[in-house]
C-alpha positions in Angstrom: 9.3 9.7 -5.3 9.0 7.2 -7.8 6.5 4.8 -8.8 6.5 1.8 -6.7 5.4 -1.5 -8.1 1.8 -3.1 -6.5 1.5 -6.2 -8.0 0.2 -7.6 -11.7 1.4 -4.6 -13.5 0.6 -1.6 -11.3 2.0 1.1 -9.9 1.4 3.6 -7.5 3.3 7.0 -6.9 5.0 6.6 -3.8 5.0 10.4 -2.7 1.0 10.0 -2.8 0.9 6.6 -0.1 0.0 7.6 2.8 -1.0 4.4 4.9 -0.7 0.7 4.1 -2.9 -1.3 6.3 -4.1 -5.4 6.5 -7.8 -5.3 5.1 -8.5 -7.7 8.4 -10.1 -4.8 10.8 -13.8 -3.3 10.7 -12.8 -0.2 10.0 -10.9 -0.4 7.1 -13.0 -2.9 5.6 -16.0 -0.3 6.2 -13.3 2.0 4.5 -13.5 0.1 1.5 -16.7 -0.5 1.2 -17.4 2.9 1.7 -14.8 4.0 -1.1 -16.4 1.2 -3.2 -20.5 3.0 -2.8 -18.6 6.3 -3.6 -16.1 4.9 -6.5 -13.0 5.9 -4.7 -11.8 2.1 -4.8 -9.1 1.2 -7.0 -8.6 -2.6 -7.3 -5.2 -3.6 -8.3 -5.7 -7.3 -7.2 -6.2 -9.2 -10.7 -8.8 -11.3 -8.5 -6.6 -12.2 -6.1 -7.6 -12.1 -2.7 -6.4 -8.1 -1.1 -3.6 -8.4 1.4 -2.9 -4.2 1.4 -5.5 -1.5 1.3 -3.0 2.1 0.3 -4.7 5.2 1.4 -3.8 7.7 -0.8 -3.4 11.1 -0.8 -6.1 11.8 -3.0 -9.1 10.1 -1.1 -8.8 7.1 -3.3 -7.9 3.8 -2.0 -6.3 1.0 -3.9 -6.2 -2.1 -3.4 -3.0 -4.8 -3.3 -2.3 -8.6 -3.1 0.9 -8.0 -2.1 1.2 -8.5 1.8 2.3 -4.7 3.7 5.7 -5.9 4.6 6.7 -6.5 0.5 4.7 -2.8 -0.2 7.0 -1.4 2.6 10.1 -2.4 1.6 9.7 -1.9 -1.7 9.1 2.1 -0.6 12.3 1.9 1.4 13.9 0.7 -1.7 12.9 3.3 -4.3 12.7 6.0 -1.0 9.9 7.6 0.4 8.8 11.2 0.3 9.5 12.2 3.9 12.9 10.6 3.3 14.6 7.2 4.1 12.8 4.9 6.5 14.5 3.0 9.4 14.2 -1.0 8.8 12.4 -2.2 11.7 14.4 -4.6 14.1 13.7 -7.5 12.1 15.5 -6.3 8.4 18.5 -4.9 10.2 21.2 -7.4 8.4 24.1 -8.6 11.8 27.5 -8.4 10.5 
């Protein structure tokens, strides 16, 4: 449960994450706007354009340009909470 780089400088704890999701959908765009009205929105973008919302733990949802797959694996690098993750079909390396 370490910190888990998010782009430009931030970091979130990994052991708080508890969904990554593409901004693309209604409801997680309602999410965030939401979050915004209520000041739960944490934009870690630097003014790029948000490819990852993180839920967090705390209510708060922060906002990434880093695209899911490159948040993911960087949890499966530095481990997650509930304990290692299985690479999906497409990271396993044929020998």
């Amino acid at each position: 449960m370490g910190l888990i780089p998010i782009g430009y400088g931030n970091y979130v704890s990994s052991g708080r994450i508890l969904a990554a999701v593409v901004p693309d959908s209604a409801p997680v765009r309602r999410a965030v706007s939401e979050g915004r009205r209520q000041g739960q929105v944490v934009d870690a973008t630097a003014g790029h354009r948000t490819r990852t919302v993180l839920f967090m733990d705390t209510g708060q949802l922060v906002l990434s340009a880093l695209s899911t797959e490159t948040l993911a694996n960087r949890v499966r690098r530095h481990g997650s909470p509930a304990g290692p993750v299985e690479p999906g079909p497409e990271e396993v390396d044929e020998e």
